[in-house]
C-alpha positions in Angstrom: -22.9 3.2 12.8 -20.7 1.0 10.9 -19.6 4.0 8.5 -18.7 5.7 11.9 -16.2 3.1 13.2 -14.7 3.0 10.1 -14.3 6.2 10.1 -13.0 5.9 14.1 -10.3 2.9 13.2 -8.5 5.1 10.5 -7.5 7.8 12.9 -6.5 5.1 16.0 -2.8 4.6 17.3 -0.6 3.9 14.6 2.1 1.7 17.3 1.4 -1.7 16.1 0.2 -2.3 12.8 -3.2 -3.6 11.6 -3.2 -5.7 8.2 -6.1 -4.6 6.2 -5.7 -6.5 3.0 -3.9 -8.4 0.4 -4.5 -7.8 -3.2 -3.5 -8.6 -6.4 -3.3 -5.7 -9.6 -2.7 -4.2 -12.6 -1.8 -1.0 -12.7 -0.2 2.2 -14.1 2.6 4.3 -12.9 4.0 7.5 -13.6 6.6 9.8 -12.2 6.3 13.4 -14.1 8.7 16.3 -13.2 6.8 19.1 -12.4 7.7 23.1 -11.2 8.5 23.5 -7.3 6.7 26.4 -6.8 3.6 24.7 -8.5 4.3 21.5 -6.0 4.6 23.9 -3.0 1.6 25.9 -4.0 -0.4 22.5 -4.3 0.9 21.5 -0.3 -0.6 24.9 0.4 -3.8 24.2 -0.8 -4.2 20.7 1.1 -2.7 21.3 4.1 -3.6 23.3 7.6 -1.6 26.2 7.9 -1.0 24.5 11.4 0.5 21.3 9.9 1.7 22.3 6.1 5.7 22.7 7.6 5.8 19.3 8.9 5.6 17.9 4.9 8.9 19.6 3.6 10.2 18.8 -0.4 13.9 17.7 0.1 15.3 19.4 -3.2 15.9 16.8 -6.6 16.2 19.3 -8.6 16.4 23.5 -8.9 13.3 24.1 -10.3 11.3 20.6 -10.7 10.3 18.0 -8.0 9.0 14.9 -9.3 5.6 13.9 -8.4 3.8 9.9 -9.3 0.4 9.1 -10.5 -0.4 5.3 -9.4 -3.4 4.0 -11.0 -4.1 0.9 -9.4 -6.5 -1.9 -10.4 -6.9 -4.2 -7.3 -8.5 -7.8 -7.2 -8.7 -11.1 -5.4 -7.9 -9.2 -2.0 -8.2 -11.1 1.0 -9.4 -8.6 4.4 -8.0 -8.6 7.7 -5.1 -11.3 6.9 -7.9 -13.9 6.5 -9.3 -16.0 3.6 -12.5 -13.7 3.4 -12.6 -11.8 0.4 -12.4 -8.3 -0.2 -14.5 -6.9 -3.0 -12.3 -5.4 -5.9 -11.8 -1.8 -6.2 -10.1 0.9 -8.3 -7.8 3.9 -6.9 -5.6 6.6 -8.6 -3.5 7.9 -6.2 -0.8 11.1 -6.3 2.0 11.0 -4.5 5.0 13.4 -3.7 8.1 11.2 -3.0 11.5 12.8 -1.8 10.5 14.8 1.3 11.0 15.2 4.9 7.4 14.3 7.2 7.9 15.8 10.8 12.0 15.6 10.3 11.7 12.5 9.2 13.0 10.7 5.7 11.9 7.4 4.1 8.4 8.2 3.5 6.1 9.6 1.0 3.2 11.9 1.1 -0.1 10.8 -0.3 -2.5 14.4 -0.9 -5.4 12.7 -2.9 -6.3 9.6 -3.7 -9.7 9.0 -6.1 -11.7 5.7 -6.1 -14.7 4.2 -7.8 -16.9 2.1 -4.9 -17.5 2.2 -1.3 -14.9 -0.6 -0.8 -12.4 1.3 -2.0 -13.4 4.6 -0.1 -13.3 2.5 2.9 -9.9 1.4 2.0 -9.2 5.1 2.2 -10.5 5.7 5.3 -8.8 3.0 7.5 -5.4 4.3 6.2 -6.8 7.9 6.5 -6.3 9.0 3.2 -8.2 12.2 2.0 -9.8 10.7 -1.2 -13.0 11.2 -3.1 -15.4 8.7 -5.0 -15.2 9.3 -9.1 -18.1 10.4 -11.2 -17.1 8.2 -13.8 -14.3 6.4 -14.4 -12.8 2.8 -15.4 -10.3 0.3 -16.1 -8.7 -2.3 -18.6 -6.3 -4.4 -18.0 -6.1 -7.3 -21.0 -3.9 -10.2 -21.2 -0.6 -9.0 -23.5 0.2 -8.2 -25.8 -2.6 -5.4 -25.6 -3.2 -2.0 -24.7 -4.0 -1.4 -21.1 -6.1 1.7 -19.9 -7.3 3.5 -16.5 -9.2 6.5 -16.1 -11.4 8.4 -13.6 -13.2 12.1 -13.0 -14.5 13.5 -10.4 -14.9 17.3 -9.3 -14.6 18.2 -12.9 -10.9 16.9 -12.8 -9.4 13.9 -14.8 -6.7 11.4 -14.1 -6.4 9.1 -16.8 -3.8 7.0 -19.1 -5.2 5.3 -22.0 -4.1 3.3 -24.6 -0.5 2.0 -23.0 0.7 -1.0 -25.6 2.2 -3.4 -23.4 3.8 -6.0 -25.8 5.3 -8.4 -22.9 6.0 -8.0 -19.1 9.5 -8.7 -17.5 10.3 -10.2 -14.2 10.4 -6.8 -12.0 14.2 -7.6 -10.8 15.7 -8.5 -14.6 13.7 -5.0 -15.4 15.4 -3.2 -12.3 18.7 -4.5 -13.6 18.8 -2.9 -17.3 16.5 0.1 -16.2 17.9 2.9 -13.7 14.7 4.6 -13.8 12.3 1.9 -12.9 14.6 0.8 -10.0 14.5 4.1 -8.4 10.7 4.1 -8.5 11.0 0.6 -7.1 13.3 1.8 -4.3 10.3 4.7 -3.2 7.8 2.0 -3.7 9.1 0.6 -0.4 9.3 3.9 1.6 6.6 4.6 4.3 3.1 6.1 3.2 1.7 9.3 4.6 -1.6 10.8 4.6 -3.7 13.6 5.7 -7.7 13.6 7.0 -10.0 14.7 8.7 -10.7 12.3 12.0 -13.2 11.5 14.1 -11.0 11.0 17.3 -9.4 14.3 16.7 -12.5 16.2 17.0 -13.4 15.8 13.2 -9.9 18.1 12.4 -6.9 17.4 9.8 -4.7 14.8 11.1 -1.6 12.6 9.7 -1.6 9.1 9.5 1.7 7.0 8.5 0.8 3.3 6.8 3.2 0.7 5.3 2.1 -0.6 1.7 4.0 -3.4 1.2 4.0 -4.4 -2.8 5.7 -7.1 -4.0 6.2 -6.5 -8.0 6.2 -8.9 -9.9 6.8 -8.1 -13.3 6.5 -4.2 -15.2 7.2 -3.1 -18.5 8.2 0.2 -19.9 5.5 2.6 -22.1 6.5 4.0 -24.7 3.2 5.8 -25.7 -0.4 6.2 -24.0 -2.2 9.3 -23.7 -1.9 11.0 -20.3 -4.6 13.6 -18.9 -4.1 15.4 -15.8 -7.0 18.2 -16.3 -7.5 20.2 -13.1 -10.9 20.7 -12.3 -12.5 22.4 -9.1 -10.2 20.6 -7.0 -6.9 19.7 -7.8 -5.9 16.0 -7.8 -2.5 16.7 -9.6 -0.3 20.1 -9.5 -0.4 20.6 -12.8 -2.7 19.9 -16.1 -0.7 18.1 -18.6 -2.7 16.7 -22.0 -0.9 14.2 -24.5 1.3 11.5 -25.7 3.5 9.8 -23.2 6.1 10.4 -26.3 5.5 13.9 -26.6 5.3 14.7 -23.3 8.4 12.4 -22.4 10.3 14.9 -25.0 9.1 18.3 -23.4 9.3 16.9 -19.4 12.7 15.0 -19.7 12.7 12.6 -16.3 9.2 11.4 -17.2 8.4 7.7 -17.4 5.5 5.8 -17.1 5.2 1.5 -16.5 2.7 -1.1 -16.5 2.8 -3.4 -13.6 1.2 -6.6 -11.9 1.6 -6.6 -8.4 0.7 -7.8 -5.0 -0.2 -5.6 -2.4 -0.6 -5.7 1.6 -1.6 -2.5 3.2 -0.9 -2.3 7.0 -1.9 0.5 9.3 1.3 2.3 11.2 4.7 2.7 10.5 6.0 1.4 13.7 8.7 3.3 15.5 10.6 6.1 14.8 13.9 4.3 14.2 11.5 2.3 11.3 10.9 4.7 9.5 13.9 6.1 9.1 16.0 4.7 6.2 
């Protein structure tokens, strides 16, 4: 029963928000350019023919649309905008920034996300996220200087960065300041979140659901190596399989970068009006 309301409260109004939690993390972030038709092909595959056309690219780039990895390491969350804790979880999320949802701009889609407990699955739920609970997977995040590492499988398919020497972490804003790329991916950090489920109060079909993920970043760093694996397994978490050093990679896929981050996060349900989610 309690697994069924969950499931109930992710698909409910969106009109006024619901604070789910406040957390704090480490994490990794990636934005890799990847082929359009190999983005487009990837919407096809995770979307109802019914609702694919209301997720449109807006066009970066002739051939390439960029597309981010977030993997996320959250802890010391607080649920329900109260002092009671929320067990830590892990999530690796992919995430197409730069299109239009239902004519609408300022948002983000969200196809996947992959997590490694029950608290994050229910995490996923609330904001109706289509996601999937890992086989294996794991996380380190040391105190720098250090190398940090997150990975995960399920489905046959891999998500991982490992071995990302972080030598120090700057203040997000003096970062944002010296680094164009890192402030763009700042910038989409703040656009609205959109996802795609199945939902109970929709008869069990596909639906959308629109959240707002507030982060507050605190301080980041640039990577200058790591070794990235995108494998694509029975189902695809990522558009494309990619397998190497964030150095060689960054030479062959110019417009790739990858960051290590501590954070705060709030996760809300809705997006409010219209007008608010229009920026």
């Amino acid at each position: 029963m309690a697994g069924f309301i969950v499931f109930l409260l992710a698909c409910v109004s969106q009109a006024s928000a619901l604070e789910l939690a406040s957390c704090q993390g480490h994490s990794l972030w990636i934005t890799v350019p990847v082929e359009r038709a190999a983005v487009e092909k990837w919407l096809d595959e995770n979307l109802q023919a019914a609702d694919r056309y209301q997720v449109v690219l807006d066009k970066v780039d002739d051939t390439k649309h960029p597309i981010q990895i977030e993997w996320d390491s959250f802890h010391s969350c607080k649920a329900v905008g109260t002092i009671l804790p929320y067990p830590p979880f892990n999530e690796v999320a992919t995430m197409i920034p730069y299109v239009h949802w239902k004519n609408k701009t300022g948002v983000h889609f969200q196809p996947w996300s992959i997590v490694n407990n029950l608290f994050g699955a229910s995490a996923m739920l609330l904001t109706g996220s289509k996601h999937v609970t890992e086989s294996t997977g794991g996380a380190q995040y040391p105190a720098v200087p250090s190398t940090w590492s997150q990975w995960t499988e399920a489905e046959g398919s891999i998500l991982s960065l490992r071995d990302a020497h972080v030598e120090t972490l700057l203040n997000s804003t003096v970062l944002e300041a010296s680094d164009g790329a890192w402030r763009e991916i700042v910038s989409l950090k703040h656009t609205k979140s959109v996802t795609y489920d199945k939902c109970a109060a929709s008869g069990f079909k596909e639906k959308y659901s629109c959240n707002t993920i507030q982060w507050d970043i605190l301080e980041a760093a640039k990577l200058v190596n790591g070794e990235l694996d995108t494998t694509q397994g029975k189902t695809n978490f990522f558009p494309a399989s990619l397998k190497g050093s964030i150095t060689q990679l960054r030479q062959q896929l110019p417009g790739l970068e990858a960051y290590a981050v501590r954070s705060t996060m709030t996760a809300k349900l809705g997006c409010g009006s219209d007008e608010q989610i229009i920026v």
